[in-house]
N, C-alpha and C positions, 0 to 999 in steps of 0.2 A: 553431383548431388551432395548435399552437405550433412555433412553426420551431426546427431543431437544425443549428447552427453547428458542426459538429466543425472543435476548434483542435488543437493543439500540447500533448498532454500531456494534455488536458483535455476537455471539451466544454461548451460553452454556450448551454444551452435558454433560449430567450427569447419570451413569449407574444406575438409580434407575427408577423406574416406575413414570407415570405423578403425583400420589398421594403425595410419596414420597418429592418429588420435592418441594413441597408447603410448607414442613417442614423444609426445611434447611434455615443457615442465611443467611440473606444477599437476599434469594430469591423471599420468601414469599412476601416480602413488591412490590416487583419487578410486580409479576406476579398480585397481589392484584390491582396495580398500571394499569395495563394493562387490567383487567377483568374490573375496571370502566373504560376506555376509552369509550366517546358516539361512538357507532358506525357510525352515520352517518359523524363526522371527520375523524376517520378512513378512511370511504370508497370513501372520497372524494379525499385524496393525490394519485398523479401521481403512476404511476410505472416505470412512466420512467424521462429523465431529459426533460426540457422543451424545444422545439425549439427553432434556432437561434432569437434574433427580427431582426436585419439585415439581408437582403437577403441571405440567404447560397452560397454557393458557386457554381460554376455548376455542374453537374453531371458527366462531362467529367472527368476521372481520368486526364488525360494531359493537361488539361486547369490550373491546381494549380502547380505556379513554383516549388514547391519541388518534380512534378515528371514530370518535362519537359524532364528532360534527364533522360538514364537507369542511374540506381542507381550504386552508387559509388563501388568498391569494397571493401571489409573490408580488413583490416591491419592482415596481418597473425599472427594467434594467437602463444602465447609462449607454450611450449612446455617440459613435464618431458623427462627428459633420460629414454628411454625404452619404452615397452608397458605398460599400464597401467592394471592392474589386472583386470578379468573377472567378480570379485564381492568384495566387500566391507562392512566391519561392523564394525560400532563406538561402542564400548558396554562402562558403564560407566555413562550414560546419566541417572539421576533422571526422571522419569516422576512427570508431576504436570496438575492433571485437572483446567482449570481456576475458578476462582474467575469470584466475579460479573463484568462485564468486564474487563474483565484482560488480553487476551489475549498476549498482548505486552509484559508487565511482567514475564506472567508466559513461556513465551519462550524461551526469552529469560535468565531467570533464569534456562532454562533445558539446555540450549549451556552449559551456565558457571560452568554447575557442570560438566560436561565430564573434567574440566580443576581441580577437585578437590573441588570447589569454594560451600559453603552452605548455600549458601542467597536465600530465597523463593522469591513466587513470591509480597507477602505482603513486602519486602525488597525491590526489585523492583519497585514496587509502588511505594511508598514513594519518589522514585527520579524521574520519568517519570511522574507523574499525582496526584498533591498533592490534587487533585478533583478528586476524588473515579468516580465520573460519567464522567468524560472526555469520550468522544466515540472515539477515536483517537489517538494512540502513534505510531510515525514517523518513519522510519529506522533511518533517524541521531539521535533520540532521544534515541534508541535501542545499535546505537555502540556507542555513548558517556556513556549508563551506561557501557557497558564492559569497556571501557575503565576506568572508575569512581573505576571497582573493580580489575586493576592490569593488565586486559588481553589488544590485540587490535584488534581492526575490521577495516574494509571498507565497506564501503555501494557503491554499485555499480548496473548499470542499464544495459541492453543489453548483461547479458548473455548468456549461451549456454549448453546443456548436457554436452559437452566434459568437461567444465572450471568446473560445476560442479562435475564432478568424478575427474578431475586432486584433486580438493580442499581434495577431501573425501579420494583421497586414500594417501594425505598426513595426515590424520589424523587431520583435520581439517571440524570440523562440521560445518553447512551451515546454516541461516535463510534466510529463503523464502518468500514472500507473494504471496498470491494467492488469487482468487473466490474461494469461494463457496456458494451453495443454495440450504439451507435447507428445502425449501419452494419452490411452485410458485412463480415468482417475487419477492423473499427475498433474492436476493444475499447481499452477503458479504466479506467484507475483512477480509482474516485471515494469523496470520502467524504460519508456520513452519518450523520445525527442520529436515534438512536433517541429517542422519546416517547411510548410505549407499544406495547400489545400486547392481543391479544380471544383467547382462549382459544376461545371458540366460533364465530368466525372462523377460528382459527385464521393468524393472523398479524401482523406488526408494523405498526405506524404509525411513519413518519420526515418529518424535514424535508432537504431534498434542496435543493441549490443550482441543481442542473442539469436535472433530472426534472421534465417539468411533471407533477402541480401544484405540486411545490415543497413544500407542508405538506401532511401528513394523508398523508405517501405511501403507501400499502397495499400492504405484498408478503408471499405466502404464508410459514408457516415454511420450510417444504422449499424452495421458489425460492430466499429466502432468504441460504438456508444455502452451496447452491449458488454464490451469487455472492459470498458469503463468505468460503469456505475458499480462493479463488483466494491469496489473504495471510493464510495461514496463521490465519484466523480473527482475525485482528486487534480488539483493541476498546480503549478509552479512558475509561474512566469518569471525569467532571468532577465536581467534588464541593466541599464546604464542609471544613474544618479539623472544625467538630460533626460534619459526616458521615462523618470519617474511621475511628471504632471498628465502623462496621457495613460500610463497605469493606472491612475487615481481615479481619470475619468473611465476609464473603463470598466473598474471593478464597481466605481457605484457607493451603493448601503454596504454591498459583500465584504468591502473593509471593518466593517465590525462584525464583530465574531456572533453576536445573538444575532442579528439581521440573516447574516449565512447561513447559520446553523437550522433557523427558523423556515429559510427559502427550500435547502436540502431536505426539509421533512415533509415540507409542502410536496415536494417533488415523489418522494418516497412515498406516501400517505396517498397520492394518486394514482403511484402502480401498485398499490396492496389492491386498492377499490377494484384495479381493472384486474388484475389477475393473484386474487388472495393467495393460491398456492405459492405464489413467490417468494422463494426465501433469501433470496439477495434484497428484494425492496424492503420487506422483513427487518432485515439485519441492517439496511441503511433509513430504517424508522426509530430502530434503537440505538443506532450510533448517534443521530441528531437530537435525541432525547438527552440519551447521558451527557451530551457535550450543554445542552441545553439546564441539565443537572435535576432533570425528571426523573430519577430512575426507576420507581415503582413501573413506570407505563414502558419505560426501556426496558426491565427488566420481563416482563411481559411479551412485547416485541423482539426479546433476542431468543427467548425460549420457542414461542413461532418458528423462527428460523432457522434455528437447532431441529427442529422437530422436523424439517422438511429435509433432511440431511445435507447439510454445508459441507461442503470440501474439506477434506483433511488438512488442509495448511492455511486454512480459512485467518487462523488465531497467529501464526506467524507473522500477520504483517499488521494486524488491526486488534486495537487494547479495552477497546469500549466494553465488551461483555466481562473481562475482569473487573473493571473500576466498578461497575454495575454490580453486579453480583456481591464485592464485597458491601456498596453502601447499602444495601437491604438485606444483608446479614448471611447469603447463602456463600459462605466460604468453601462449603462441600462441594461445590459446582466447580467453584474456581480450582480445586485441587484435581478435579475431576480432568479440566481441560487443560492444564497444567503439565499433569501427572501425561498427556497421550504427546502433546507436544512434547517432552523432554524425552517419550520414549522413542524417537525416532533421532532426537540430535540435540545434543544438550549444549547448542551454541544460540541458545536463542536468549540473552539476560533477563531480556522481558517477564518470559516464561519463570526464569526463577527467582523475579524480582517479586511477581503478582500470586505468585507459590507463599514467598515467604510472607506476603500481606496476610496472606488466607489462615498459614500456620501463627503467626504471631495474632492473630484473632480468635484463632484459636485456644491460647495460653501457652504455644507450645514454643518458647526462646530459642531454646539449641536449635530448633529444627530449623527456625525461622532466619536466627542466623546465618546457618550454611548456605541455605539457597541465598538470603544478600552476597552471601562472598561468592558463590557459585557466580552469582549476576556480575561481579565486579571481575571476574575470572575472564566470561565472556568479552566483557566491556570493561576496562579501567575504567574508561569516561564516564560510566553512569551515573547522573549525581540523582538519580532518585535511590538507586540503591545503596550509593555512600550515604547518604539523607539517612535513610532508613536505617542502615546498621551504625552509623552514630547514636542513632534514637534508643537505640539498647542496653544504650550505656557500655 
């Protein structure tokens, strides 16, 4: 039975017994770290994110102009010649249990070996997260390293089953993000490697860094899908330069970012209708907004969503209700979500990158400065926070 370490952003499944565990590098100091935690800090943080300060919205699904009218219809997707095969297997793929937060890494180092490629996920590292404790590495952070080692990707939102099998049965492996919760109240973002799928199954097979067993992972369509849409359906296709004209056809209109953005809301906007209480459709009606650069009706739609209690690490991996909140002027909000994120792990940059938007909006420089350097602490690399604290003069 494989023991589950929940860390800081992440989780790390490892096939050894809880004993075991306490011995390996990298871990020890980790769980050391965690066993003095006072408890009563511990048991004071949320579990969920904190409500809106400004009034939410109403509870009328029809009252929020993004679902005043029925939702748009989506742009017909592209299409292979033929049927597409009843099942599917990428063989080729190194598996890599992750490292101390590693996730990102170690992922996407398992795409890029299907392509030959033998750079671990300590190789990866090194270019996504020059801070070992970052809790957070991005999809654009993910297909820029493929791209860094020869292959290319696209990071895309508002996927669909089909688009992923068209992907796979071109031989063309897939990263994913999803939920999961290894715990009560301990959800998490994690990514994986699709490498097939069984039609009369009825579901995929992935390579999984954290999930024991790690390859051959099997999860139904529908479960799936479910822990999917949490990130707005996220997916990554890695791919070869040859593989690139049937990418192209695969993805469609999806290659432009307003066409996607606009299918993803369509998508969203139809599971608010069927089930309003939803706070994940919620919150991926207002990430297609902001991206869309709506934010009054985004802003709107994340307060929904907020109000249905979102997962405590909701904001760790997804930025749209910062950008939001600050362009309609409620920085109090952003400091509000800001201020719960940092109080659990102050390796998130993001966090004090979108801190420091909200304080420098609010006239306040010094403060505004620190969290830039805070963010750059996290991440050297950051160049919205270098961006930002140049702007300061």
């Amino acid at each position: 039975m494989a023991a589950l370490v929940t860390l800081t952003g992440c989780a790390l499944a490892l096939p050894y017994a809880p004993r075991q565990v306490r011995t390996l590098p990298g871990v020890q100091r980790v769980v050391a770290a965690v066993d003095r935690m006072p408890l009563p800090w511990r048991a004071h943080l949320p579990d969920f994110l904190p409500a809106p300060i400004a009034e939410p919205a109403s509870s009328e699904a029809g009252s929020l102009p993004a679902l005043a009218s029925p939702p748009a219809t989506p742009a017909p997707q592209a299409t292979l010649e033929g049927p597409l095969p009843p099942s599917v297997k990428l063989d080729g793929v190194r598996h890599q249990w992750q490292t101390w937060n590693n996730c990102g890494p170690a992922t996407i180092t398992m795409a890029t070996s299907f392509f030959g490629r033998k750079e671990t996920q300590a190789d990866a590292a090194r270019f996504l997260k020059p801070n070992e404790e970052d809790n957070n590495v991005s999809p654009h952070e993910l297909a820029a390293y493929a791209r860094s080692v020869g292959l290319e990707a696209e990071w895309r939102v508002g996927g669909d089953l089909t688009r992923l099998k068209q992907l796979l049965a071109a031989k063309i492996p897939v990263v994913v993000e999803v939920w999961i919760a290894p715990a009560p109240n301990d959800w998490m973002g994690d990514y994986r490697l699709l490498v097939g799928y069984d039609d009369r199954a009825g579901q995929f097979s992935s390579f999984d860094s954290v999930t024991p067993p790690g390859s051959n992972l099997s999860q139904p369509y529908a479960r799936f899908d479910e822990d999917w849409r949490v990130f707005n359906r996220t997916y990554i296709p890695i791919y070869t330069k040859e593989q690139a004209p049937v990418v192209v056809k695969i993805l469609g209109m999806d290659r432009d970012d307003r066409v996607m953005y606009e299918r993803a809301l369509a998508a969203a906007r139809r599971e608010v209708l069927m089930t309003p209480e939803d706070g994940f459709a919620w919150f991926n009606v207002g990430s297609s907004l902001a991206a869309l650069g709506r934010h009054l009706e985004a802003a709107q739609a994340f307060d929904k969503a907020r109000a249905m209690r979102l997962p405590w690490r909701m904001l760790w991996y997804q930025f749209a209700p910062f950008e939001t909140y600050l362009a309609v002027g409620r920085a109090e909000d952003v400091l509000s979500l800001t201020g719960v994120n940092l109080q659990r792990t102050t390796d998130l940059e993001e966090s004090h990158f979108y801190r420091g938007k909200a304080l420098q909006a609010q006239g306040k420089t010094a403060e505004a400065r620190a969290s830039f350097q805070a963010a750059l602490k996290a991440n050297a690399k950051f160049t919205l926070a270098q961006q930002a604290l140049a702007g300061l003069g």
